[in-house]
Rosetta silent file (secondary structure, phi, psi, omega in degrees, C-alpha in Angstrom):
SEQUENCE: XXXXXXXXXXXXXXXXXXXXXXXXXXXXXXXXXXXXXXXXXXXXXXXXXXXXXXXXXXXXXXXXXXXXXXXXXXXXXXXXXXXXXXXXXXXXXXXXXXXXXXXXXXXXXXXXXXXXXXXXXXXXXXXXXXXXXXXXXXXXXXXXXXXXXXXXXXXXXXXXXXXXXXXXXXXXXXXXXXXXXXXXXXXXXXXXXXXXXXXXXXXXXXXXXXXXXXXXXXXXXXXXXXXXXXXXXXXXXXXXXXXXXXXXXXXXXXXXXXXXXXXXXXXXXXXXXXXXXX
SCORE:     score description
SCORE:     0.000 S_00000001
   1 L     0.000   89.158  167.591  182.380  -85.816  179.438 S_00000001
   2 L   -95.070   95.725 -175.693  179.394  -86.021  176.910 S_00000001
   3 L  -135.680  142.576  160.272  177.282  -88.736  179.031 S_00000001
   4 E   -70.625  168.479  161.143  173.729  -89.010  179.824 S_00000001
   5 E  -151.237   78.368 -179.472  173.476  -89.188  183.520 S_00000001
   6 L   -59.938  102.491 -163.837  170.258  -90.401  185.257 S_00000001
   7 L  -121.441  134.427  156.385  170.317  -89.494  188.774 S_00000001
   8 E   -98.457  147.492  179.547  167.437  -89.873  191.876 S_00000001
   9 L    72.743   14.308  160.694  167.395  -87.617  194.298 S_00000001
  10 L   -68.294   33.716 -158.437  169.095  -84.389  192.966 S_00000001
  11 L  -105.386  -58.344 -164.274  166.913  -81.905  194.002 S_00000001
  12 L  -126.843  176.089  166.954  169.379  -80.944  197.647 S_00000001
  13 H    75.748 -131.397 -178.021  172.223  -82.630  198.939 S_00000001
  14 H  -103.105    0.227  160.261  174.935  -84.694  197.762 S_00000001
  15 H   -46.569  -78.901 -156.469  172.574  -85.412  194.472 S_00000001
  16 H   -39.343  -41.423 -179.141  172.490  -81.658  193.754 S_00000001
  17 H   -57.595  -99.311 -156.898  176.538  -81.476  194.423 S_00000001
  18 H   -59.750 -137.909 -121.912  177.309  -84.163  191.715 S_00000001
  19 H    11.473  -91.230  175.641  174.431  -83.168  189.358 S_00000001
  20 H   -34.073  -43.771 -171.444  175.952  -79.617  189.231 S_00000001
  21 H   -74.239  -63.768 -147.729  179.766  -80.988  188.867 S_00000001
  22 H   -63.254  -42.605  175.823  178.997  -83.512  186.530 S_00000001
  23 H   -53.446  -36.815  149.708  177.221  -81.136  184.198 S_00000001
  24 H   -28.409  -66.655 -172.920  180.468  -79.167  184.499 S_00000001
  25 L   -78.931   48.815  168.864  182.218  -81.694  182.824 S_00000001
  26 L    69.902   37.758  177.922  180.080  -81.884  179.830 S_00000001
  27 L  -120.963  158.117  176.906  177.279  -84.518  181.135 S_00000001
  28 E  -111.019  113.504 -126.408  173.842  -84.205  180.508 S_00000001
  29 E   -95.044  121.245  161.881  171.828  -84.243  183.394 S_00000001
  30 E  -127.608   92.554 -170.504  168.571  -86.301  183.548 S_00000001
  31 E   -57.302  136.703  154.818  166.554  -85.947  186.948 S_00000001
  32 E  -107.703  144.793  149.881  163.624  -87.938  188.896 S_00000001
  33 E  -116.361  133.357  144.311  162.261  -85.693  191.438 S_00000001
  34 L   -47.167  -50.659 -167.349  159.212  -85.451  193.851 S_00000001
  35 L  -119.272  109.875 -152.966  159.214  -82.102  194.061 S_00000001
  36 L   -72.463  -12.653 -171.135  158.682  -80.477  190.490 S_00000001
  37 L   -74.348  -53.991 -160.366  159.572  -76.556  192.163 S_00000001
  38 L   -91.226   41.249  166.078  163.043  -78.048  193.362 S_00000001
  39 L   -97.149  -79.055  179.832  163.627  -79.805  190.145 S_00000001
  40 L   -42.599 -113.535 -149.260  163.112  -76.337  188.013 S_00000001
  41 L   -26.356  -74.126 -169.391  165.414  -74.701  190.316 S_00000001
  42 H   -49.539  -61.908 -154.263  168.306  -77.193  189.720 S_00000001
  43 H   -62.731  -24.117 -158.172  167.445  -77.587  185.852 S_00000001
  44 H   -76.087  -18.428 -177.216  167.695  -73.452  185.950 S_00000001
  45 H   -54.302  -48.063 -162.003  170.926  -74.088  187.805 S_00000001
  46 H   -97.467   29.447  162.725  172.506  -76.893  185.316 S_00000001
  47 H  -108.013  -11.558  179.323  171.392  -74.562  182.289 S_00000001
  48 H   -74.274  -37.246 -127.552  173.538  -72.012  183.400 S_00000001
  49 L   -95.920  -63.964  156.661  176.276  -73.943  183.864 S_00000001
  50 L  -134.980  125.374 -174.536  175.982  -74.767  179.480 S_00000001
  51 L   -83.317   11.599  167.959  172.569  -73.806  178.133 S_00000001
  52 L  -130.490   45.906  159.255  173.269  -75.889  175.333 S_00000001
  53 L  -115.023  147.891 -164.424  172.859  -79.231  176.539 S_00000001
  54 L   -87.453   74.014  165.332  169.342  -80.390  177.212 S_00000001
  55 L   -86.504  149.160  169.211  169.100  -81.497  180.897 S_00000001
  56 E  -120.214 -169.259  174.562  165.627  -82.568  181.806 S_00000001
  57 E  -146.395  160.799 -161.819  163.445  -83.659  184.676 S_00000001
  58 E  -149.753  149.220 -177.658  161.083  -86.623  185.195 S_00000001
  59 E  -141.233  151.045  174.203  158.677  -86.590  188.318 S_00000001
  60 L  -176.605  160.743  178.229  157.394  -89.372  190.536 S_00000001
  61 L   -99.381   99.564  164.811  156.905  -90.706  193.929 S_00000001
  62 L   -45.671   -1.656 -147.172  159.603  -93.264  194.040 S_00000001
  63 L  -112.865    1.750 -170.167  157.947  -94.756  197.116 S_00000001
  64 L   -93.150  110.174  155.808  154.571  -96.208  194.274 S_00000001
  65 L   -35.957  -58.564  179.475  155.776  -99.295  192.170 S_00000001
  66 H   -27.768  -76.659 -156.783  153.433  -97.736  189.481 S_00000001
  67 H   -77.395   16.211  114.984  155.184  -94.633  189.374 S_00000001
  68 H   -45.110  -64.154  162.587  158.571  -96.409  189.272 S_00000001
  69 H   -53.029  -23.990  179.007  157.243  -98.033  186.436 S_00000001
  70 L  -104.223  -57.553 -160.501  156.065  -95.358  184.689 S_00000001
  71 L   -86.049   15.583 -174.414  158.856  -92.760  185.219 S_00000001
  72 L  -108.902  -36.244 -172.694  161.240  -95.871  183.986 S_00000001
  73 L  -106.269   62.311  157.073  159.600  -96.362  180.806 S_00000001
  74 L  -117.778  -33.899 -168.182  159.166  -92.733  180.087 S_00000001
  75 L   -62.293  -59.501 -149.413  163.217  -92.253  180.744 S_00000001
  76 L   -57.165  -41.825  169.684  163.955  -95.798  178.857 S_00000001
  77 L   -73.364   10.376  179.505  161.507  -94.005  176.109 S_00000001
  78 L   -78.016  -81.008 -144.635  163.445  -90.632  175.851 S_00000001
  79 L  -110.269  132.476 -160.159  167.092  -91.809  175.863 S_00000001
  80 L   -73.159  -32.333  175.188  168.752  -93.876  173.055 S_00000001
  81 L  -166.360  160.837  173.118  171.449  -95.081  175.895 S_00000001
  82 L  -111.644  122.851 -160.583  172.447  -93.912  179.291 S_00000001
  83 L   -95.213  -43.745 -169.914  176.230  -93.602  180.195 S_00000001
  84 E  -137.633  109.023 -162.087  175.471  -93.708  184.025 S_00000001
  85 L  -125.011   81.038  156.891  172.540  -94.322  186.319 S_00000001
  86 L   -62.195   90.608  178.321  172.667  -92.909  189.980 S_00000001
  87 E   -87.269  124.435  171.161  170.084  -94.439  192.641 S_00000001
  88 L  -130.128  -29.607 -173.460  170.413  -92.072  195.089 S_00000001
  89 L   -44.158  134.097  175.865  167.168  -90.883  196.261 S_00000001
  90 L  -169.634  146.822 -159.529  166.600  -92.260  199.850 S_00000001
  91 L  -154.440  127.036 -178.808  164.375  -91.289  203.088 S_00000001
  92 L   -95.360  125.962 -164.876  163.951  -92.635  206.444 S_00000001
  93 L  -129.840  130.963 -150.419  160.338  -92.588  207.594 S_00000001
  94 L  -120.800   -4.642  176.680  159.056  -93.144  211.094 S_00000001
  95 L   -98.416   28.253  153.439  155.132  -93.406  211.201 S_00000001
  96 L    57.056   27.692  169.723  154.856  -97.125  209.621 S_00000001
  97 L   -74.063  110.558  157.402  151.901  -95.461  207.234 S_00000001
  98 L     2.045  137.605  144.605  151.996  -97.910  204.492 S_00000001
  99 L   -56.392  163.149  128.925  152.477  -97.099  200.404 S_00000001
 100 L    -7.559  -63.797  165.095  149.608  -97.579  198.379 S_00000001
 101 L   -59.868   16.949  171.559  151.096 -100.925  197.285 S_00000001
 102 L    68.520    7.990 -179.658  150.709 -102.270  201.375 S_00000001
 103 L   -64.950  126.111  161.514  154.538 -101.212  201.342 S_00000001
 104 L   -71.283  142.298 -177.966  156.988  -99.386  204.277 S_00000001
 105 H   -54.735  -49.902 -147.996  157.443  -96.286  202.547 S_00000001
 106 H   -84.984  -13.814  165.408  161.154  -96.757  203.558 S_00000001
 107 H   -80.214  -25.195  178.851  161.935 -100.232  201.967 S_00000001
 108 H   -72.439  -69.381 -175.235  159.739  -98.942  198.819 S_00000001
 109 H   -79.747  -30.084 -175.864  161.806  -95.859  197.835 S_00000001
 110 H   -83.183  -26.622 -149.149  165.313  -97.002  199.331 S_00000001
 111 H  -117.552  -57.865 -148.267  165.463 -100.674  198.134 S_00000001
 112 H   -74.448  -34.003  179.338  162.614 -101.254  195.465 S_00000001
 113 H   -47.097  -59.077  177.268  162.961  -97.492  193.826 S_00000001
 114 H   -49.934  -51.213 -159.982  166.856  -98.964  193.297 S_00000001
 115 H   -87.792  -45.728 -171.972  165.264 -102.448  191.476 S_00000001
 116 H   -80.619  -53.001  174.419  162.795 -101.272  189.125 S_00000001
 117 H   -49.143  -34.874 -157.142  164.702  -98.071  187.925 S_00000001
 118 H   -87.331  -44.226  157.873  167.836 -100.140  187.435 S_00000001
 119 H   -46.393  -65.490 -125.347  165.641 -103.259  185.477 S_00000001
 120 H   -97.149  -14.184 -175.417  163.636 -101.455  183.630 S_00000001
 121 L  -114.570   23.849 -171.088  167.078  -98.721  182.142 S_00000001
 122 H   -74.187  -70.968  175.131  169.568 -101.990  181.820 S_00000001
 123 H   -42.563  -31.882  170.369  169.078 -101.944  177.873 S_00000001
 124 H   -60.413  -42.586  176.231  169.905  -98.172  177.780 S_00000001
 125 H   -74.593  -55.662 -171.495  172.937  -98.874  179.631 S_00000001
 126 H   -52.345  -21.128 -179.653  173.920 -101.865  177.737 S_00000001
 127 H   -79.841  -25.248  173.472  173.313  -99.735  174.786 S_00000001
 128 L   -77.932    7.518  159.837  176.139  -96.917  175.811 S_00000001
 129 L    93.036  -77.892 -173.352  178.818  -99.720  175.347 S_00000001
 130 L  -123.301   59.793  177.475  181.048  -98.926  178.995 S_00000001
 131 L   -71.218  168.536 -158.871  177.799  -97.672  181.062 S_00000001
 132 E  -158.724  132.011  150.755  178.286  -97.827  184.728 S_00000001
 133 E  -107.706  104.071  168.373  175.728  -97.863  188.094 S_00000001
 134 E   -40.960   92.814  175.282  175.842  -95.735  191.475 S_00000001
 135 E  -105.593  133.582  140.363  174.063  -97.085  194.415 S_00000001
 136 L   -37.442  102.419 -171.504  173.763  -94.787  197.589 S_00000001
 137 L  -125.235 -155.309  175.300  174.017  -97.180  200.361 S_00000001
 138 L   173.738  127.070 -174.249  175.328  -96.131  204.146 S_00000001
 139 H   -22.524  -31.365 -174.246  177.734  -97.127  206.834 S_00000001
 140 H   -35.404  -56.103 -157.251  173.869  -97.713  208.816 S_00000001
 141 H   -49.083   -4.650  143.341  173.658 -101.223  206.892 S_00000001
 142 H   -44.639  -55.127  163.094  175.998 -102.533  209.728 S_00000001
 143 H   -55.163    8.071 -168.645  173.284 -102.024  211.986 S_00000001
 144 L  -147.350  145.166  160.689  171.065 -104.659  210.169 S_00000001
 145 L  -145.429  136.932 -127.591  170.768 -108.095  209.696 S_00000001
 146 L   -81.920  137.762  171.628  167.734 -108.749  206.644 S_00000001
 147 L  -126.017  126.514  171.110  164.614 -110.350  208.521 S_00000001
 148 L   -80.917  -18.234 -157.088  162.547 -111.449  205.734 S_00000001
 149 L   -92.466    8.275 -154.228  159.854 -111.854  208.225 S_00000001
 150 L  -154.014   13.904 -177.266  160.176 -107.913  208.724 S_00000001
 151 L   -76.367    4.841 -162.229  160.588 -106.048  205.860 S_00000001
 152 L  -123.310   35.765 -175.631  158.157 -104.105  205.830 S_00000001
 153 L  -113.488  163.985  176.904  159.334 -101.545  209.036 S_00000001
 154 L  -125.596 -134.549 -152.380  160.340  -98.240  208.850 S_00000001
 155 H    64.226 -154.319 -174.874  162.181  -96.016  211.463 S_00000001
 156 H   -96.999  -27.640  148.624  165.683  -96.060  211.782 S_00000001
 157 H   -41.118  -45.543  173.667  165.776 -100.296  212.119 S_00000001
 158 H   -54.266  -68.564  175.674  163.744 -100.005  208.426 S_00000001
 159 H   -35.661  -89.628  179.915  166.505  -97.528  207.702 S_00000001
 160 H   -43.729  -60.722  162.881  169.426  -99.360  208.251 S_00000001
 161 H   -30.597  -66.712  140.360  167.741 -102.277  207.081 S_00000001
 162 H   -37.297  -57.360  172.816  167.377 -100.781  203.825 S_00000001
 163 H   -38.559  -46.686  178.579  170.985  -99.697  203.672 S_00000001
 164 H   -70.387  -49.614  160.832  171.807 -103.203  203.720 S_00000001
 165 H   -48.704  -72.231 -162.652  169.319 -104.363  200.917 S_00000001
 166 H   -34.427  -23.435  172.810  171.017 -101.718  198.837 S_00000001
 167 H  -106.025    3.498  165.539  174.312 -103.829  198.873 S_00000001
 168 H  -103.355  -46.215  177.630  172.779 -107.229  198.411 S_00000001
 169 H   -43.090  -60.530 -153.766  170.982 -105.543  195.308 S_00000001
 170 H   -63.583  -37.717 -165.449  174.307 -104.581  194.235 S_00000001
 171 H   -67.765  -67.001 -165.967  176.215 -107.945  195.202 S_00000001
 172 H   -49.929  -28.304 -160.284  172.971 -110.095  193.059 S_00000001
 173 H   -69.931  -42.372 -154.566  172.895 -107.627  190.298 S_00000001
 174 H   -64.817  -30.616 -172.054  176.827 -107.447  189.993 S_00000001
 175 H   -80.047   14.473 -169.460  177.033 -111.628  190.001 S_00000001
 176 H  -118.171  -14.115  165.403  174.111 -111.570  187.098 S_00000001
 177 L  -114.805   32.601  164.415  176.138 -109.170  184.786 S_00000001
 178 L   -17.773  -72.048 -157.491  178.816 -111.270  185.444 S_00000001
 179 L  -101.930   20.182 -179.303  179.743 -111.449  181.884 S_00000001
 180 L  -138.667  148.872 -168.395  178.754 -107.602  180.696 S_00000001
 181 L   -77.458   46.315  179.411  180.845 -104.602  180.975 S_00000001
 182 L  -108.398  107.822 -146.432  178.664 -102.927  183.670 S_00000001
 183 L  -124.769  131.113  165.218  180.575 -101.882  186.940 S_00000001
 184 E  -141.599  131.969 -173.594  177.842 -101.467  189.478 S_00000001
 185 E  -132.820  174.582 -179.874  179.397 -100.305  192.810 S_00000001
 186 E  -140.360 -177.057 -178.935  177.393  -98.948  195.813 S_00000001
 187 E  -144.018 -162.599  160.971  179.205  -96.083  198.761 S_00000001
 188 L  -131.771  151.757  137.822  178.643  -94.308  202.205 S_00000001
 189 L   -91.379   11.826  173.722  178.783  -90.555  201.973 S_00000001
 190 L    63.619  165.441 -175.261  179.194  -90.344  205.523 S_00000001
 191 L   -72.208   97.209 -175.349  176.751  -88.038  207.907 S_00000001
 192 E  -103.099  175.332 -158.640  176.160  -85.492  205.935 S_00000001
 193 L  -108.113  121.369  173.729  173.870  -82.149  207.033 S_00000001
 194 L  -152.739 -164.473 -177.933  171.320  -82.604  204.141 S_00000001
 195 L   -89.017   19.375  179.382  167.427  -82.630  204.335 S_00000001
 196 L   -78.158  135.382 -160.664  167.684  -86.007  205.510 S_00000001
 197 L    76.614    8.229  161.236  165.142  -86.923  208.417 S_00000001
 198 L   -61.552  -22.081  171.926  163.199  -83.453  207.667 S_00000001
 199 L   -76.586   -0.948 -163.972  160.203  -85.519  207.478 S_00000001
 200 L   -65.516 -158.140  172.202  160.339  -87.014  210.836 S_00000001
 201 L   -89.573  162.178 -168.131  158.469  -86.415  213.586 S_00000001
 202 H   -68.042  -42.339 -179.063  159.097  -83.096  215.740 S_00000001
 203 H   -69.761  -63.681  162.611  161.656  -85.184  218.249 S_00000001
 204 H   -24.162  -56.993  173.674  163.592  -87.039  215.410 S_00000001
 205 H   -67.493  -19.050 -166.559  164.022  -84.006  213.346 S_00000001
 206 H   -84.849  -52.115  173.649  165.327  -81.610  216.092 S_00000001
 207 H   -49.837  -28.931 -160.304  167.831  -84.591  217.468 S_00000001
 208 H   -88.406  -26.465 -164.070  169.168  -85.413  213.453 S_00000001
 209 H   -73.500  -36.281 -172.754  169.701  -81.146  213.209 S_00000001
 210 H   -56.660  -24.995 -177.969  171.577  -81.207  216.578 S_00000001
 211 H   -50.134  -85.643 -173.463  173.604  -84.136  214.855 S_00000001
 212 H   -37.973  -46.444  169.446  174.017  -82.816  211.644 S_00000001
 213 H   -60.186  -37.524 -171.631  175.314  -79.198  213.313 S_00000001
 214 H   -88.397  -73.900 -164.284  177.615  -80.880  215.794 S_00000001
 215 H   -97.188  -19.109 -156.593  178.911  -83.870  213.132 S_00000001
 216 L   -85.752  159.372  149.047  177.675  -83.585  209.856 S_00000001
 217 E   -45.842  172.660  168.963  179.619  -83.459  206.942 S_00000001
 218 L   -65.591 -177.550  129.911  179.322  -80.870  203.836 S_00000001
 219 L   -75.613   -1.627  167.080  177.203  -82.263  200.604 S_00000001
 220 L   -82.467  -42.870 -170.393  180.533  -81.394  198.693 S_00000001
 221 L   -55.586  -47.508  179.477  182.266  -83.566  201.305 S_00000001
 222 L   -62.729  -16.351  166.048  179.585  -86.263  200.931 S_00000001
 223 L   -89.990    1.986  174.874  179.603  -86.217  197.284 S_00000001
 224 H   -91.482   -5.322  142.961  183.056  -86.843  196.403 S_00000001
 225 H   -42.568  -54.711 -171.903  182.530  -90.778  196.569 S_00000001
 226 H   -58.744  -54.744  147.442  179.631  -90.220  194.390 S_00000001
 227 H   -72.917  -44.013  158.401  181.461  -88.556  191.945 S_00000001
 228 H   -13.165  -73.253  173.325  184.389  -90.668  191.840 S_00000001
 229 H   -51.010  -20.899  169.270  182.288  -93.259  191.147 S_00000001
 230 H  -102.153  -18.906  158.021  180.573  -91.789  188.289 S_00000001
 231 H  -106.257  -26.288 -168.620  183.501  -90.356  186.486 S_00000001
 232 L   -89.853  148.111 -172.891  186.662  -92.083  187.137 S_00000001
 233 L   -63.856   -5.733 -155.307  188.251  -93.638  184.864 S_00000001
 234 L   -82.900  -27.381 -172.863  189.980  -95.762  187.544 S_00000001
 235 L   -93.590  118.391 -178.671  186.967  -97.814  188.198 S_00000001
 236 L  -130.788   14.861 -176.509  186.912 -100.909  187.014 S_00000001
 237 L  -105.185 -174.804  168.855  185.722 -103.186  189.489 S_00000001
 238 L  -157.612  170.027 -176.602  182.392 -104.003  190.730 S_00000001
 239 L    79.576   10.697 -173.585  180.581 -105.195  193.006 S_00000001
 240 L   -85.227 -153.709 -154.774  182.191 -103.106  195.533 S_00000001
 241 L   177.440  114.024 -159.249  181.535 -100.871  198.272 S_00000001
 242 E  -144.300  155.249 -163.713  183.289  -98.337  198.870 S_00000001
 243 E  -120.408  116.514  160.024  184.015  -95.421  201.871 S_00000001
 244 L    82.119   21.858 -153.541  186.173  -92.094  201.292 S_00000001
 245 L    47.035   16.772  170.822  186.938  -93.449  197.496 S_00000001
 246 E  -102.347  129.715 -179.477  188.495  -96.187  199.103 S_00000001
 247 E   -72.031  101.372 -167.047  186.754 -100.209  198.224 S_00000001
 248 L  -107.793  155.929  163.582  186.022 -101.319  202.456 S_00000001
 249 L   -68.424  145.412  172.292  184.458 -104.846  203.141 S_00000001
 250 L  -101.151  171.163  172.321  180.731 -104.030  204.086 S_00000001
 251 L   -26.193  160.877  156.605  179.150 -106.310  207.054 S_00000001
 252 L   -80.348   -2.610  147.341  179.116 -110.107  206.699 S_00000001
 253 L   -42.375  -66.223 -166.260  175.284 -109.727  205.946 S_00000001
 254 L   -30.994  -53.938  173.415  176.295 -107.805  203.470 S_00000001
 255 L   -68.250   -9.421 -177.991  178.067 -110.555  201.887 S_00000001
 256 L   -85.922  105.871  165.175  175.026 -113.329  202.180 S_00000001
 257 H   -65.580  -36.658 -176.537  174.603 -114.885  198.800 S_00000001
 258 H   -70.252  -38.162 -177.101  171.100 -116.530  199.696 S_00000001
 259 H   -58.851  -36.479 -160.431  170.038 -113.475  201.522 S_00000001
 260 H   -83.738  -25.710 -168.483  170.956 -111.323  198.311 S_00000001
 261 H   -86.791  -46.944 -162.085  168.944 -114.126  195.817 S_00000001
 262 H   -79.659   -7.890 -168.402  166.042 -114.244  198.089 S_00000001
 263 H   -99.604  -22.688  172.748  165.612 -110.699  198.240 S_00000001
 264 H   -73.444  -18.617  170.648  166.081 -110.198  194.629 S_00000001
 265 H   -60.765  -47.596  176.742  163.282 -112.883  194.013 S_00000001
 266 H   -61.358  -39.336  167.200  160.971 -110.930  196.308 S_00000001
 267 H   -52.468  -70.956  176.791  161.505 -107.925  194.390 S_00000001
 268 H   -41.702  -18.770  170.349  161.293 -109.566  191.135 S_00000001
 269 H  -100.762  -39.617  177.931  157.456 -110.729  192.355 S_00000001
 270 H   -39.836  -67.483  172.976  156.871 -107.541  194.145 S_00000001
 271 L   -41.009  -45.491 -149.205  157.853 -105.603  190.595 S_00000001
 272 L    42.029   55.929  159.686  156.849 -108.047  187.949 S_00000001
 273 L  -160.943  143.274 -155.140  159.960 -107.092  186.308 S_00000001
 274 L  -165.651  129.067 -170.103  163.060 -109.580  186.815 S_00000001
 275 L   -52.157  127.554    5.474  166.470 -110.227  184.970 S_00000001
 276 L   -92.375  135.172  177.523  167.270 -110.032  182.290 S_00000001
 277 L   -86.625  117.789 -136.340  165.420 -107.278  180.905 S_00000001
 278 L  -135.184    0.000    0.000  165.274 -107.001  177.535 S_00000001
């Protein structure tokens, strides 16, 4: 596989999982990470694995539109084309402190994090010919139905709630490259024991470890959607949604064309950056 591969959220988890595999198979790894120590630790990881392809790292707080903006045109100003672009980075946040931009942290990095990175690298992908995009989504988005009037919450309603934006991104994006060779698909990885929820609060985190000890999956288990989706040759649809490598119907929310238009409009003014992107 000699592919670029721009992935969020590789630092732990089922990022870290595919990162490391895919770099097995000959891809060249390009990270954004928060946190620049467990970024080095990974790149020393995917240099072992062949020191002589040039994975990098790119750092930013997905949760700023600036820095979304900035760590988008620094990638888009790197790399001549991008074979694959994985939004995975995602974080459930429970004190309703704002972003900088008047933002829920958790609609900022799970939804918007997805829309600007994805805008702002479309010409790289269009430039690799049969490029392809990964959205991290989760069975949660069942648990939501999109209140426009409400977008701005976090917890685990924010949470889900997000989950759901992530597949109306995907459904608007996939009906706007209608006519271009981009399969954009989104997945569940299922409950997997990652660092997800470490950031809670003292009750929240202690309840998600008893989960996660009792229920959770592996990040190898939880990553084999993720890779699938990023290597096989088999995929050739889009707009899907998919559980176990299998394509499942998500929610009938899910499935709401106005809901999916109105929310990409809100982005697109939230952002100032809007389709097509040239």
């Amino acid at each position: 596989m000699n592919k670029t591969i721009v992935i969020t959220g590789a630092t732990s988890g089922i990022g870290e999982v595919a990162a490391l595999h895919l770099a097995k198979q000959g891809a060249r790894i390009v990270l954004v990470a928060r946190d620049q120590q467990r970024a080095e630790t990974l790149l020393v990881k995917l240099r072992g694995i062949n020191s002589n392809v040039k994975h990098s790292a790119h750092f930013a707080d997905l949760s700023s539109i600036e820095e979304m903006q900035r760590v988008a045109n620094e990638i888009a100003s790197s790399e001549s084309v991008i074979d694959v672009l994985i939004n995975n980075a995602g974080a459930v946040y429970m004190d309703n402190k704002p972003t900088a931009d008047g933002l829920a942290p958790t609609f900022a990095t799970n939804h918007l994090a997805y829309f600007v990175l994805t805008l702002k690298l479309l010409p790289k992908l269009r430039a690799a010919g049969s490029a392809r995009i990964v959205c991290t989504s989760s069975r949660a988005h069942r648990y939501a139905q999109l209140d426009f009037n409400q977008l701005q919450r976090d917890g685990i309603l924010g949470y889900a709630q997000s989950k759901l934006e992530n597949l109306l991104f995907v459904r608007r994006l996939t009906q706007l490259l209608a006519y271009e060779s981009i399969p954009v698909n989104a997945f569940h990885p299922g409950f997997v024991a990652t660092r997800f929820a470490d950031n809670t609060n003292l009750l929240w985190r202690s309840l998600m470890q008893v989960r996660k000890q009792l229920f959770g999956l592996t990040p190898e288990q939880g990553a084999k959607t993720l890779i699938y989706l990023a290597e096989s040759m088999q995929i050739t649809s889009t707009g899907q949604y998919y559980v176990d490598c299998q394509p499942q119907v998500p929610s009938i929310h899910a499935r709401n064309d106005a809901d999916a238009e109105r929310l990409w409009k809100l982005s697109a003014q939230l952002t100032g950056i809007d389709f097509p992107y040239i």
